[in-house]
Backbone of each chain as ProteinMPNN parsed JSONL, in Angstrom:
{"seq_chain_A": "XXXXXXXXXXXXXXXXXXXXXXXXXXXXXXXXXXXXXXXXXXXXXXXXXXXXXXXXXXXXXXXXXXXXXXXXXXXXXXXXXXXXXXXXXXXXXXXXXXXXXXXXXXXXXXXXXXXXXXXXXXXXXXXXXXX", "coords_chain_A": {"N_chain_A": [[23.885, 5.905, -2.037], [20.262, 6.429, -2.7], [17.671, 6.285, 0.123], [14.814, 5.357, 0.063], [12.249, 5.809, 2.071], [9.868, 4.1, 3.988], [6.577, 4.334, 4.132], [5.572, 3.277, 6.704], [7.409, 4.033, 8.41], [6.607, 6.347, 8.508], [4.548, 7.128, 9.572], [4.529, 6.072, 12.425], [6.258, 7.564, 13.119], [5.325, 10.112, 13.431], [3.256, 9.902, 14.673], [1.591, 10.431, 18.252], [1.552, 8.98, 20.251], [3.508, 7.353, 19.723], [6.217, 5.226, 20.835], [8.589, 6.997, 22.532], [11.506, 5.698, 21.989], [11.11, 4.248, 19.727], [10.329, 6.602, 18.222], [13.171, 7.413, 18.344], [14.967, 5.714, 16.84], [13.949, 5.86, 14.87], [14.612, 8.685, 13.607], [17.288, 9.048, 12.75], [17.073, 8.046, 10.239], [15.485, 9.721, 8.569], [16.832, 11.795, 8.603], [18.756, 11.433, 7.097], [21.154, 12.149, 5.121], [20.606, 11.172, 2.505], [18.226, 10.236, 2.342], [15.174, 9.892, 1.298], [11.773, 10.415, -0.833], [9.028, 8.97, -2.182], [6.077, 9.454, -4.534], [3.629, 7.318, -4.121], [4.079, 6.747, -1.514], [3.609, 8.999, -0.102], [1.613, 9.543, -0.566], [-0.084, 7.697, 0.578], [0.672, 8.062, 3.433], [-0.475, 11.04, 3.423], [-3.323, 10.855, 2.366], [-4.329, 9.793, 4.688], [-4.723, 12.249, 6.39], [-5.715, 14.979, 8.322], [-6.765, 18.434, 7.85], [-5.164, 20.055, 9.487], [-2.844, 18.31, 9.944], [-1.843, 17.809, 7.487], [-0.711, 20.327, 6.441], [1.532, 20.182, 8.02], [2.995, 17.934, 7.329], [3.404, 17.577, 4.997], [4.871, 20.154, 4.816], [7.137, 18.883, 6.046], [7.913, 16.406, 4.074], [8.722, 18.334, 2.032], [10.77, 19.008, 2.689], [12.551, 16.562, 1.376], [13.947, 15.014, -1.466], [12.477, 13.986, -4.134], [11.294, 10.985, -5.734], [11.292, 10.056, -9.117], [8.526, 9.005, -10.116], [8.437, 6.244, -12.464], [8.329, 6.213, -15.65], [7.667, 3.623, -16.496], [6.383, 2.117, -14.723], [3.629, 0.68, -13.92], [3.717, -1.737, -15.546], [5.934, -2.806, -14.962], [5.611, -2.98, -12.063], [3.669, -4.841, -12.643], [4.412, -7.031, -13.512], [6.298, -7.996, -11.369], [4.668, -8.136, -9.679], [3.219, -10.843, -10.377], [5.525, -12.496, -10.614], [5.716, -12.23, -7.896], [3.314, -13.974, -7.545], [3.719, -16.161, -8.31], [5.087, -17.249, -6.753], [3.601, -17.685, -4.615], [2.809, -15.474, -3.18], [0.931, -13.047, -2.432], [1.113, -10.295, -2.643], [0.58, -6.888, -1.951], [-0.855, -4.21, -3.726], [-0.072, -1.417, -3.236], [2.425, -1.952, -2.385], [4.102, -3.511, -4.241], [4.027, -1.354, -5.922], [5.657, 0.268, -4.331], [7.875, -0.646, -3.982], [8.492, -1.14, -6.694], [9.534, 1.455, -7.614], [12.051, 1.387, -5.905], [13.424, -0.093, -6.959], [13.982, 0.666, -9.154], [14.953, 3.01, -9.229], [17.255, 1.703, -8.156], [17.178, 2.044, -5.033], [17.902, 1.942, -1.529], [14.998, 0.353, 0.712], [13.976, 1.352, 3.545], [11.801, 0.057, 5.88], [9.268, -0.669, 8.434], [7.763, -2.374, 8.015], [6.883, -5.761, 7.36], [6.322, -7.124, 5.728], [6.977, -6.232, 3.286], [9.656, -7.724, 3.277], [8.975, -10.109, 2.369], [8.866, -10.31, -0.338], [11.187, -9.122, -0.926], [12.273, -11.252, -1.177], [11.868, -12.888, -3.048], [12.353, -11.09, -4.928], [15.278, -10.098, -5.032], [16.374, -7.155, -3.44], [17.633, -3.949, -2.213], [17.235, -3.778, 0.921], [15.924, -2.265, 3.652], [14.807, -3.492, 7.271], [13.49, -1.798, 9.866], [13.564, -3.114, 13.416]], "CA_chain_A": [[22.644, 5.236, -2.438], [18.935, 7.014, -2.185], [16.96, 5.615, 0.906], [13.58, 5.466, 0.418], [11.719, 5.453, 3.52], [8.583, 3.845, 3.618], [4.824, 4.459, 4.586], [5.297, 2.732, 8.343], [8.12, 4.426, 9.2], [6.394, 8.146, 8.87], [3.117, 7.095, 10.819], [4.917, 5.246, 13.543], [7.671, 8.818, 13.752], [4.675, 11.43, 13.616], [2.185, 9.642, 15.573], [1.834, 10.892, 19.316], [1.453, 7.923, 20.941], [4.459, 6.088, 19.629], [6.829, 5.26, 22.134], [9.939, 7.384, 22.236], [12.87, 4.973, 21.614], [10.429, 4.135, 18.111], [10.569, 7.314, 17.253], [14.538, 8.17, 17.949], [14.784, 4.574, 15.896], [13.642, 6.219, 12.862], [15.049, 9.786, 13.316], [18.282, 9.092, 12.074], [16.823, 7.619, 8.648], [14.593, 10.667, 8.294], [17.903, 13.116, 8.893], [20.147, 10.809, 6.365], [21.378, 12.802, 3.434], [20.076, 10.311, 1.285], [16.5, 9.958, 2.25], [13.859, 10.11, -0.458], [10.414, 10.031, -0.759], [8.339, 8.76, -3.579], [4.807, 9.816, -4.773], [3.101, 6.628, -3.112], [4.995, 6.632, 0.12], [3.274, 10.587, 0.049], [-0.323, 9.189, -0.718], [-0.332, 6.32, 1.698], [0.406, 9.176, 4.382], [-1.504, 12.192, 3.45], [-4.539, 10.315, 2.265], [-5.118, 9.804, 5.874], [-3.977, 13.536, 6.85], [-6.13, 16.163, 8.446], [-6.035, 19.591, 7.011], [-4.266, 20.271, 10.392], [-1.843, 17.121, 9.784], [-1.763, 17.451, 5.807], [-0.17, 21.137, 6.643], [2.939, 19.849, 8.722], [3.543, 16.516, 6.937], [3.692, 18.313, 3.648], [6.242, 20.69, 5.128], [8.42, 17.574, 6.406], [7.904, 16.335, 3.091], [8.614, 19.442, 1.056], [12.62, 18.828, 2.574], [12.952, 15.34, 1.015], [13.694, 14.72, -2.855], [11.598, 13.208, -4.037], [11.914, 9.58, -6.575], [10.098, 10.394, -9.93], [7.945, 7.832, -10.748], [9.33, 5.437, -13.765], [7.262, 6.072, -16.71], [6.785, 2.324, -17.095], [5.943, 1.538, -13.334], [2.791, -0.359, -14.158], [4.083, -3.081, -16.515], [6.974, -3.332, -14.307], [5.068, -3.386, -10.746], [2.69, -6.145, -12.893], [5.9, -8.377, -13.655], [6.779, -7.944, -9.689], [3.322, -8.869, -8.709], [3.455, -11.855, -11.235], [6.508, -13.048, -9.976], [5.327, -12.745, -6.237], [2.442, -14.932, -7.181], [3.976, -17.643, -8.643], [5.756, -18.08, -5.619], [2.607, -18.147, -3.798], [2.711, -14.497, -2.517], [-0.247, -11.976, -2.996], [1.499, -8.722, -1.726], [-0.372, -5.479, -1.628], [-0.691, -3.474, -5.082], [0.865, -0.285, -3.344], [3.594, -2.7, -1.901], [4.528, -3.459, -5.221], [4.219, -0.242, -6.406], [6.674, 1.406, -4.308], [9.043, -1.82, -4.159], [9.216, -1.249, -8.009], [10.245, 2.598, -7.962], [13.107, 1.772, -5.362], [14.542, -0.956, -7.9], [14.029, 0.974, -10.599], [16.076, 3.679, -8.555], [18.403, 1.405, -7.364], [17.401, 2.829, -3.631], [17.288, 0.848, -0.498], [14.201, 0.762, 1.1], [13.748, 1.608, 4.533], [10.766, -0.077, 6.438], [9.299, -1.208, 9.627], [6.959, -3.572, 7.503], [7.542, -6.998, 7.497], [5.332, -7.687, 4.208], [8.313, -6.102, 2.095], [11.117, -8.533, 3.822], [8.485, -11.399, 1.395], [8.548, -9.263, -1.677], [12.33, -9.162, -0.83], [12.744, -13.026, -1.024], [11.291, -13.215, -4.443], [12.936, -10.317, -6.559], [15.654, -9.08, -4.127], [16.277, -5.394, -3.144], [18.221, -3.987, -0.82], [15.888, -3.171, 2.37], [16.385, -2.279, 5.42], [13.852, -3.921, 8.22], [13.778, -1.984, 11.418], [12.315, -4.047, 14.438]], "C_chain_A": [[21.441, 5.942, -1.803], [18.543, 6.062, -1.175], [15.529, 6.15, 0.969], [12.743, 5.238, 1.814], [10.209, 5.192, 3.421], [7.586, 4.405, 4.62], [5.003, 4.118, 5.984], [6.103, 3.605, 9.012], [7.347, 6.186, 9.47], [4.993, 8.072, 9.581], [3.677, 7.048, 11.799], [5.577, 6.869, 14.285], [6.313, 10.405, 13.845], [3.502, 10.906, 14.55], [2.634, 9.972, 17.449], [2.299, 10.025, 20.02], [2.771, 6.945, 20.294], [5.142, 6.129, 20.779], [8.197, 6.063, 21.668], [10.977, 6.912, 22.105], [12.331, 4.196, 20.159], [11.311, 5.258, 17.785], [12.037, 7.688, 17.334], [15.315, 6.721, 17.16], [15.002, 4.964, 14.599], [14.136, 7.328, 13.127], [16.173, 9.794, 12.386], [18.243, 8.823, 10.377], [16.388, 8.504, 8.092], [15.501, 11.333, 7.896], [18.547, 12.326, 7.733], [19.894, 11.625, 5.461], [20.715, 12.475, 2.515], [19.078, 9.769, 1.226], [16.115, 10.375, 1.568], [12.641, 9.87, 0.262], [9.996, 9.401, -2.222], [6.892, 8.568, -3.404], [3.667, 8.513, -4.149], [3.256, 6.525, -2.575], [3.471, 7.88, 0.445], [1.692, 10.4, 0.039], [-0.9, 8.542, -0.144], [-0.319, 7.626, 2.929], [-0.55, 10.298, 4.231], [-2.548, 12.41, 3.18], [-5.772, 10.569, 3.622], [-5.242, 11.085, 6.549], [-5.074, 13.974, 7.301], [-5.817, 17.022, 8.076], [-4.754, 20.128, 7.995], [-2.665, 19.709, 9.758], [-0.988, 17.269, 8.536], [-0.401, 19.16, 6.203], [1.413, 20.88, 6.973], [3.517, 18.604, 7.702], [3.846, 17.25, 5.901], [4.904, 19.449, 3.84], [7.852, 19.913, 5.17], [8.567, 17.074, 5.181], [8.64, 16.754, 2.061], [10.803, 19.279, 1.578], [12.872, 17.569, 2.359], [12.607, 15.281, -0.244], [12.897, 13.953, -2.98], [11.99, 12.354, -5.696], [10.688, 9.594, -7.415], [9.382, 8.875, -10.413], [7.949, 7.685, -12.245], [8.036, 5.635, -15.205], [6.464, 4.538, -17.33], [6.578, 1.021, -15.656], [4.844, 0.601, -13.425], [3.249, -1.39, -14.521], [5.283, -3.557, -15.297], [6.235, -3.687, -12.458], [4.095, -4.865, -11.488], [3.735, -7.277, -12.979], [5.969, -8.677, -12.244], [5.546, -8.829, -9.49], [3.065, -10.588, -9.512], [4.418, -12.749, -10.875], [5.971, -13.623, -8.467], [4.464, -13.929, -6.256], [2.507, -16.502, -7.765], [4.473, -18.081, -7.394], [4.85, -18.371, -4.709], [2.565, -16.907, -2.586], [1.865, -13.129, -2.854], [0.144, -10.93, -2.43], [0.525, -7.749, -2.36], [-0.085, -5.08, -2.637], [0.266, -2.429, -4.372], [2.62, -0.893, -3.081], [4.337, -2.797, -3.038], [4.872, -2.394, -6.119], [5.652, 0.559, -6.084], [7.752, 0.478, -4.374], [9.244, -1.558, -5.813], [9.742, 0.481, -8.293], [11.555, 2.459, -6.655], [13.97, 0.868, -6.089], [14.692, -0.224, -9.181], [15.212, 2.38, -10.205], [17.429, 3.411, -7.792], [18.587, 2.158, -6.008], [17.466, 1.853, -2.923], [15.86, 1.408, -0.04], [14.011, 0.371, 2.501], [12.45, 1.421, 5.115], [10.372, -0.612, 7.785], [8.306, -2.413, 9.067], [7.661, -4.358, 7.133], [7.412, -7.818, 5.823], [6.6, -7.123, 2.694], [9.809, -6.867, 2.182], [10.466, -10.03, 2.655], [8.814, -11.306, 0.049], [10.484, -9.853, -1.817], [13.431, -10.514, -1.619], [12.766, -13.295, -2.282], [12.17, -12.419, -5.397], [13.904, -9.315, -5.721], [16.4, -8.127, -4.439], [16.717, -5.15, -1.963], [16.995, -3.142, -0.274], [16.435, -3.398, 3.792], [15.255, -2.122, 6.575], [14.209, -3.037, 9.245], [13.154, -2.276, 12.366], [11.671, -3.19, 14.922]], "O_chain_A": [[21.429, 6.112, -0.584], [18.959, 4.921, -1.378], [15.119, 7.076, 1.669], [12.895, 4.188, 2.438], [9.434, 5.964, 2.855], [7.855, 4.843, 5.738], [4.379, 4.943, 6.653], [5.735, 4.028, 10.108], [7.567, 6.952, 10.409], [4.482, 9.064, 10.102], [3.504, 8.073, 12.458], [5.466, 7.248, 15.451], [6.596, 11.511, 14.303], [2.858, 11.762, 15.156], [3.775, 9.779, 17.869], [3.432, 10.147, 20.487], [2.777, 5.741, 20.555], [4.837, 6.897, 21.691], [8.781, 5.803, 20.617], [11.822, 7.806, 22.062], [13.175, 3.567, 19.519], [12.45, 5.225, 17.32], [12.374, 8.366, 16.363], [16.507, 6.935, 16.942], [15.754, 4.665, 13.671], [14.808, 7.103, 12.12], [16.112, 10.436, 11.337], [19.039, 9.216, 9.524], [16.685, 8.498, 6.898], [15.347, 11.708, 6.734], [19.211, 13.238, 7.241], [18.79, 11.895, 4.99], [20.214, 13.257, 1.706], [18.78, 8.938, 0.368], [16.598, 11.364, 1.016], [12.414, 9.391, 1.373], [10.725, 9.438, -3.213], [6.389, 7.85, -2.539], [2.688, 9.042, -3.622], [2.421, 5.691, -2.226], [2.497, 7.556, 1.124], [0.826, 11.079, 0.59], [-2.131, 8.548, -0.128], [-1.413, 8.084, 3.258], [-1.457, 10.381, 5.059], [-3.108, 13.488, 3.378], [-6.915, 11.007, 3.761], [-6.036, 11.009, 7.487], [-5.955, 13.365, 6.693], [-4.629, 17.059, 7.755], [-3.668, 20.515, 7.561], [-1.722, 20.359, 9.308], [0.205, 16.978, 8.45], [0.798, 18.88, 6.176], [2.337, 21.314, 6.286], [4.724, 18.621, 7.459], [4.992, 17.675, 6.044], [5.794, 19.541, 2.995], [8.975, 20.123, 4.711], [9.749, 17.273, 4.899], [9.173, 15.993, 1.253], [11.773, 19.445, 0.837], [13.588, 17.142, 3.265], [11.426, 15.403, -0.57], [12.513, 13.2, -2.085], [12.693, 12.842, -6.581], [9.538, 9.351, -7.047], [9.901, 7.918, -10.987], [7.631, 8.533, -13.079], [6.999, 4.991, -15.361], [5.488, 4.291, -18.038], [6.605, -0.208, -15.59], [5.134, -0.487, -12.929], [3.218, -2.248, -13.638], [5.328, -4.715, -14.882], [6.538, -4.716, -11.856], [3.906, -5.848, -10.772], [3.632, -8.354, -12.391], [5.624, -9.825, -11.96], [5.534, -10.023, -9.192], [2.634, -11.446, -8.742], [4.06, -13.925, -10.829], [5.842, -14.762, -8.018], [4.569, -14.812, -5.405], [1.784, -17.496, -7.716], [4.283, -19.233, -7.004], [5.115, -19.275, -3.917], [2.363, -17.149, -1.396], [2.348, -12.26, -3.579], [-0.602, -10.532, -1.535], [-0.23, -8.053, -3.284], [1.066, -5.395, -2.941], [1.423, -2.439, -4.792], [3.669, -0.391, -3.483], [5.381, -2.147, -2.986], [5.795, -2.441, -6.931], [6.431, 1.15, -6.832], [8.735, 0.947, -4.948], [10.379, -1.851, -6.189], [10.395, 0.644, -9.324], [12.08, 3.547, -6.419], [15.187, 0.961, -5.929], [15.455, -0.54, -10.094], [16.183, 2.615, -10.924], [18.245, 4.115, -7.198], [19.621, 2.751, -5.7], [17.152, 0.767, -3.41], [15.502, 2.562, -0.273], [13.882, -0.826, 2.757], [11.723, 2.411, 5.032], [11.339, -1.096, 8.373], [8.142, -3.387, 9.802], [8.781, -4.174, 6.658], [8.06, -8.623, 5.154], [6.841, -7.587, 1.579], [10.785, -6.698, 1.451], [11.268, -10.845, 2.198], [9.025, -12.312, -0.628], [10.914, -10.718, -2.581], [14.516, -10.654, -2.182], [13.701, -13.968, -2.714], [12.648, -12.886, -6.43], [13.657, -8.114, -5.602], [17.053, -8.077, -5.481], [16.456, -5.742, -0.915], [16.209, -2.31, -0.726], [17.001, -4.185, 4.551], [14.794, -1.021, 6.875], [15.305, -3.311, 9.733], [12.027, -1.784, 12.424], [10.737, -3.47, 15.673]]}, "seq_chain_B": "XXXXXXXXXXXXXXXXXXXXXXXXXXXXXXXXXXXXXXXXXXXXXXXXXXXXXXXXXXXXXXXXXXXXXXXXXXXXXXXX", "coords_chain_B": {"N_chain_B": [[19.421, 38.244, -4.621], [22.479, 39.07, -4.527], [25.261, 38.478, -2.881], [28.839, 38.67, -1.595], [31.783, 36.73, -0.722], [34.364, 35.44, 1.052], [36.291, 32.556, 0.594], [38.61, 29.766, 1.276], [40.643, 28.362, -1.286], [41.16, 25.627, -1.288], [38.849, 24.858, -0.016], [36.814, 25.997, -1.704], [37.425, 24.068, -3.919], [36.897, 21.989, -3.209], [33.653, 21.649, -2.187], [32.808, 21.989, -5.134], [33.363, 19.193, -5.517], [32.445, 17.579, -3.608], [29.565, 18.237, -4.665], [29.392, 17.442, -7.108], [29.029, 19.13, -8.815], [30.599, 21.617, -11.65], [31.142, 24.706, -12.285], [31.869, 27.769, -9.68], [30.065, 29.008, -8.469], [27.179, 28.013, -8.803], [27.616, 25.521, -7.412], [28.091, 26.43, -4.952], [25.579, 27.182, -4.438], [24.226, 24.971, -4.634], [24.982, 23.315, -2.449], [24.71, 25.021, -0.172], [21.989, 25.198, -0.736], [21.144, 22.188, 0.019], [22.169, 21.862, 2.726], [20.461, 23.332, 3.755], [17.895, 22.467, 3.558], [18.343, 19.951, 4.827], [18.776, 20.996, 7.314], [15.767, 22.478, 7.781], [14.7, 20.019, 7.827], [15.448, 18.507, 10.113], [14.848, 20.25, 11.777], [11.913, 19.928, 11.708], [11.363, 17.406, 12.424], [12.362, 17.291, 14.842], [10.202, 18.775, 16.05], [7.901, 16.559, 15.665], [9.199, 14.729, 17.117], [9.464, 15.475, 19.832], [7.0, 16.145, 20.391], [5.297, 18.251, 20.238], [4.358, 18.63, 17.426], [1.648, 16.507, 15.776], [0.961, 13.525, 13.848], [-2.146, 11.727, 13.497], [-2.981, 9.628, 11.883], [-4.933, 8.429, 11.336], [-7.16, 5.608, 10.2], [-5.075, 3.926, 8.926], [-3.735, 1.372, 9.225], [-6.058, -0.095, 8.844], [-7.269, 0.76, 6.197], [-4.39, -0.45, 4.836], [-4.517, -3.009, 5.42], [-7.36, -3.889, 4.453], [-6.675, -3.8, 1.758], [-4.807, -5.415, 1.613], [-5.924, -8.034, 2.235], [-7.799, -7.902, -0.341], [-6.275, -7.994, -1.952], [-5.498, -10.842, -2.001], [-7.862, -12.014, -1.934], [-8.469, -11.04, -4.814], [-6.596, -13.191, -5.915], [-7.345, -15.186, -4.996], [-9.82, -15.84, -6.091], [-8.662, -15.939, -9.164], [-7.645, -17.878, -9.468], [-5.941, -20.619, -10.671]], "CA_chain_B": [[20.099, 38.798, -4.176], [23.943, 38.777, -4.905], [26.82, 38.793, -1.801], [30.193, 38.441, -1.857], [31.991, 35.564, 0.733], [35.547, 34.99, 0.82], [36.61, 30.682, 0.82], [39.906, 29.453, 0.823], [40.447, 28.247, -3.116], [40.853, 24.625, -1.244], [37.142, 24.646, 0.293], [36.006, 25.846, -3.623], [37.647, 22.743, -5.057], [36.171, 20.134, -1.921], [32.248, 22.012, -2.522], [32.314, 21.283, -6.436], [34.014, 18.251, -6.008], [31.542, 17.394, -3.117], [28.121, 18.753, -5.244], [30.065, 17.349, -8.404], [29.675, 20.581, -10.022], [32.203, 22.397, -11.944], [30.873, 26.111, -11.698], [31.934, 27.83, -8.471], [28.695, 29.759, -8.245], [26.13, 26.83, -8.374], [28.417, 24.604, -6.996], [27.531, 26.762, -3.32], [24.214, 27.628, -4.3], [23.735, 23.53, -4.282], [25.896, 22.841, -1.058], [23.512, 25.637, 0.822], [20.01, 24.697, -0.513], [20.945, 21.252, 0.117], [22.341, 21.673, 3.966], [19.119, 24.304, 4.512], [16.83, 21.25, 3.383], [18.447, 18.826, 5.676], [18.67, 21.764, 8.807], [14.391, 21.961, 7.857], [13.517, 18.759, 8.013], [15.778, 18.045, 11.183], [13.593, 21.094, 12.599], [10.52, 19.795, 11.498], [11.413, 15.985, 12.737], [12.637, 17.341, 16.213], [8.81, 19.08, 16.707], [7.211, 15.35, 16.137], [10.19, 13.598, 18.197], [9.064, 16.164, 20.771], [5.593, 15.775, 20.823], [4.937, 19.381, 19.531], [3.029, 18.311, 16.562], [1.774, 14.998, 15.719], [-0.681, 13.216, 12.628], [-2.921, 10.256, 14.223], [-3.487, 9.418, 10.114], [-6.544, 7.37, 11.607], [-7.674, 4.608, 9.886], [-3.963, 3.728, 8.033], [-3.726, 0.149, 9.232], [-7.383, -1.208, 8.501], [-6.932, 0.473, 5.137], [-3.472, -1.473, 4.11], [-5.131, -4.692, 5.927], [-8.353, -4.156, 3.742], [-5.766, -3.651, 0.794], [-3.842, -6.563, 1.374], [-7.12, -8.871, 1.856], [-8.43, -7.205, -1.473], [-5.226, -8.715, -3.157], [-5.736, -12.428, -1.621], [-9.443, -12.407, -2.793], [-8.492, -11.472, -6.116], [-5.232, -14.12, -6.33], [-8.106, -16.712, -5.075], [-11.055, -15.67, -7.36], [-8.363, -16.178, -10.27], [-6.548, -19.507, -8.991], [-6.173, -21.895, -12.202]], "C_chain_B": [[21.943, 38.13, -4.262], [24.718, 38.9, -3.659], [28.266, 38.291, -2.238], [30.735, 37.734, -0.104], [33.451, 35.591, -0.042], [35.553, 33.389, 1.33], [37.787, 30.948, 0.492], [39.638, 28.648, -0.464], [40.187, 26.34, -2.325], [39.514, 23.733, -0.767], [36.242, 24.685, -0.992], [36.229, 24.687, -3.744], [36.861, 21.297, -4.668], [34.397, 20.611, -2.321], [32.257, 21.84, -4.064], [32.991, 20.114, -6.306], [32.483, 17.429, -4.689], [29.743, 16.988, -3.844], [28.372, 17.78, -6.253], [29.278, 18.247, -9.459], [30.662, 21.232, -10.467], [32.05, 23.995, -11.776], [30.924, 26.336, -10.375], [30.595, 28.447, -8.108], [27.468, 28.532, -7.306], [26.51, 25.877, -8.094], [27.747, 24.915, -5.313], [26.534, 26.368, -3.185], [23.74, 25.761, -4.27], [23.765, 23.144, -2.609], [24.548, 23.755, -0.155], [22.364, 25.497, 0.651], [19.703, 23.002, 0.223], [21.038, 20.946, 1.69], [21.119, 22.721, 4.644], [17.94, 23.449, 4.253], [16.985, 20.567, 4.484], [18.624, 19.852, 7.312], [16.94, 22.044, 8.947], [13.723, 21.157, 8.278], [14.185, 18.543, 9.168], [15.08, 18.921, 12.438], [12.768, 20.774, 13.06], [10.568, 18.568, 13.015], [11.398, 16.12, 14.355], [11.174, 17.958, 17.068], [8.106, 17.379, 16.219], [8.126, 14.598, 17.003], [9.494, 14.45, 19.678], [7.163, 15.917, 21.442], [4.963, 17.438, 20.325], [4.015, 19.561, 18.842], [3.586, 16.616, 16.211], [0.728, 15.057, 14.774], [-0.651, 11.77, 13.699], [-2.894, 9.552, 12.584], [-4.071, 8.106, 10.921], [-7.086, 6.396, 10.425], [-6.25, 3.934, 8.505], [-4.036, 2.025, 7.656], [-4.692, -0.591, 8.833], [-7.61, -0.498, 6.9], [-5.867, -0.118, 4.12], [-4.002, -2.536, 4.662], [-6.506, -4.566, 5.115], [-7.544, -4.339, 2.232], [-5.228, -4.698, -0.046], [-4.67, -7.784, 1.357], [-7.724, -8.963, 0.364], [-7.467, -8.244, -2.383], [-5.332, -10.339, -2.98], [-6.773, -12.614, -1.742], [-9.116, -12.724, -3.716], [-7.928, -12.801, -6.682], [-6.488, -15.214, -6.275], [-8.957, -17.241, -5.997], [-10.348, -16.688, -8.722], [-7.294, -17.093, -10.29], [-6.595, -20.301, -10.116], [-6.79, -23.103, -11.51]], "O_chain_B": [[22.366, 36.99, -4.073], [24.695, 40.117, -3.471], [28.545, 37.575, -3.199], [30.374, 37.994, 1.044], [33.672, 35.711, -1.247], [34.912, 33.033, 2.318], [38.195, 31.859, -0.229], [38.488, 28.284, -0.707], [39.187, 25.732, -2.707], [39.202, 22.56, -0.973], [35.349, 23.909, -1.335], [35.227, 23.973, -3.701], [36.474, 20.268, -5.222], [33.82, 19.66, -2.848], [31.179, 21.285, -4.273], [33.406, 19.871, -7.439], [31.61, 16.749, -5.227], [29.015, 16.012, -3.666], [27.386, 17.052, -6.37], [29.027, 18.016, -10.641], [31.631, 21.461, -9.744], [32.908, 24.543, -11.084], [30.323, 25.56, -9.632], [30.203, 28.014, -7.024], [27.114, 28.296, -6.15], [25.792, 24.951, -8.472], [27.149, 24.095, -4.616], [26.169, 25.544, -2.346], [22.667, 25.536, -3.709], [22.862, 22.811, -1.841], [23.61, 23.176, 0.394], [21.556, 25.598, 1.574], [18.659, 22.6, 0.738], [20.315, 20.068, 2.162], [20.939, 22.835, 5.856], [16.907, 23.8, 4.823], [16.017, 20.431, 5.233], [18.569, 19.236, 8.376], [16.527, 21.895, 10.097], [12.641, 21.185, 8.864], [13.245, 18.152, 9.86], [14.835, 18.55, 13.586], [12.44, 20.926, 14.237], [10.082, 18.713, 14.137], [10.722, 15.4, 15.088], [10.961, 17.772, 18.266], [7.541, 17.165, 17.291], [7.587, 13.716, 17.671], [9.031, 13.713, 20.548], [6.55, 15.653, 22.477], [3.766, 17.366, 20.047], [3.031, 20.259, 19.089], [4.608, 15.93, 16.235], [-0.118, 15.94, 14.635], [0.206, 11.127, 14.307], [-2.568, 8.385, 12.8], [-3.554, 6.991, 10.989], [-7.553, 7.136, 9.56], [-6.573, 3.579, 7.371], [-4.244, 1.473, 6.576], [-4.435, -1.729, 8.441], [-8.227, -1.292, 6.19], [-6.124, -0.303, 2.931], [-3.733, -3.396, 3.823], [-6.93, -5.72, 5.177], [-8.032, -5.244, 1.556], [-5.116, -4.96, -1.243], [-4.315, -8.663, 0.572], [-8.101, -10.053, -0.065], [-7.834, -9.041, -3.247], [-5.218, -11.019, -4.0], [-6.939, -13.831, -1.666], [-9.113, -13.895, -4.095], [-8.455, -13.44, -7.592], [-6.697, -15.987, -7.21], [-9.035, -18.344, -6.538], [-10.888, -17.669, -9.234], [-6.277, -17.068, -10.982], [-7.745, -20.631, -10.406], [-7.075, -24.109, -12.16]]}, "name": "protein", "num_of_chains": 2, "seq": "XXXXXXXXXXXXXXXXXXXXXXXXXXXXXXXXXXXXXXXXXXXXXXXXXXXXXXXXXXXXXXXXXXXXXXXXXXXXXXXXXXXXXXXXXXXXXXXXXXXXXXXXXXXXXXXXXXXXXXXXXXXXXXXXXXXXXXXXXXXXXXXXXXXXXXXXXXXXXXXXXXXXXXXXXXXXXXXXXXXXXXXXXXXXXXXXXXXXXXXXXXXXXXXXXXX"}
């Protein structure tokens, strides 16, 4: 099964200041065979990038397949978000976004965010929280 | 560039059965781009585990927390 790895986990593992038992936390998910990326994971990170930053991350990057986005990701992230809000849950547009290319890939998704364990509740997906 | 490698025939059959390719050729040529991807990025990963290189990506959190506010406006704006 692909493991998408989300947006928290690649700030938290490239940032200086994390604490080192974070980042050897997430190493192993990074190294798995079956890590993925997908094109909003990649835009949520390198948005914020320096040209410095944008250089290296895009390398780290450049060795992880990457999860083509679904030709009918909109309509289907709008159903998701539709769903969430009947239940009385306003999640984040990108939240939804990438939560609908790891169902549509049948991936798990790998996060340290808590806001996709809600998402979860509503239209569930395998995910994997790490504290 | 072309070389020549000797394998025992039972390592061929485990690398396309592995890749699930049936050509012995691009059956390798999978197996080695795919274990020179994952020896890259365990490169890369071990210079940020290190402290080597690092991204700050500065202002991440107060743009998904402006994000996620943005979406609980709208939901309220358009409450029945």
């Amino acid at each position: 099964m692909a493991r998408l790895i989300e947006t928290s986990l690649w700030i938290d593992f490239t940032r200086a200041g994390t604490p080192s038992a974070r980042k050897l936390a997430i190493q192993p998910w990074i190294l798995d065979a079956e890590a993925c990326l997908c094109e909003p994971v990649a835009f949520e990170v390198l948005r914020h990038a320096t040209p410095k930053e944008r250089q290296r991350i895009e390398a780290h990057f450049a060795t992880l397949p990457l999860l083509a986005t679904p030709p009918q990701l909109w309509r289907d992230a709008t159903r998701l978000g539709q769903r969430c809000r009947d239940q009385g849950l306003n999640a984040g547009s990108l939240d939804l976004i990438i939560t609908t290319i790891a169902l549509h890939h049948e991936a798990e998704l790998v996060t340290g965010d808590a806001d996709y364990a809600a998402i979860a509740r509503i239209a569930p997906f395998p995910l994997k929280l790490l504290p | 560039m072309k070389i020549t490698v000797e394998l025992p025939e039972s390592e061929l059959r485990e690398i396309c059965e592995i890749t699930g390719i049936h050509k012995k050729g691009p059956a390798i040529r999978k197996l080695l781009s795919d274990s020179l991807m994952l020896q890259r990025r365990a490169r890369i990963a071990q210079r940020f585990l290190s402290g080597e290189w690092s991204a700050e990506l500065d202002d991440y959190e107060a743009t998904k927390k402006a994000e996620r506010a943005e979406a609980r406006t709208l939901a309220e704006q358009w409450r029945d």
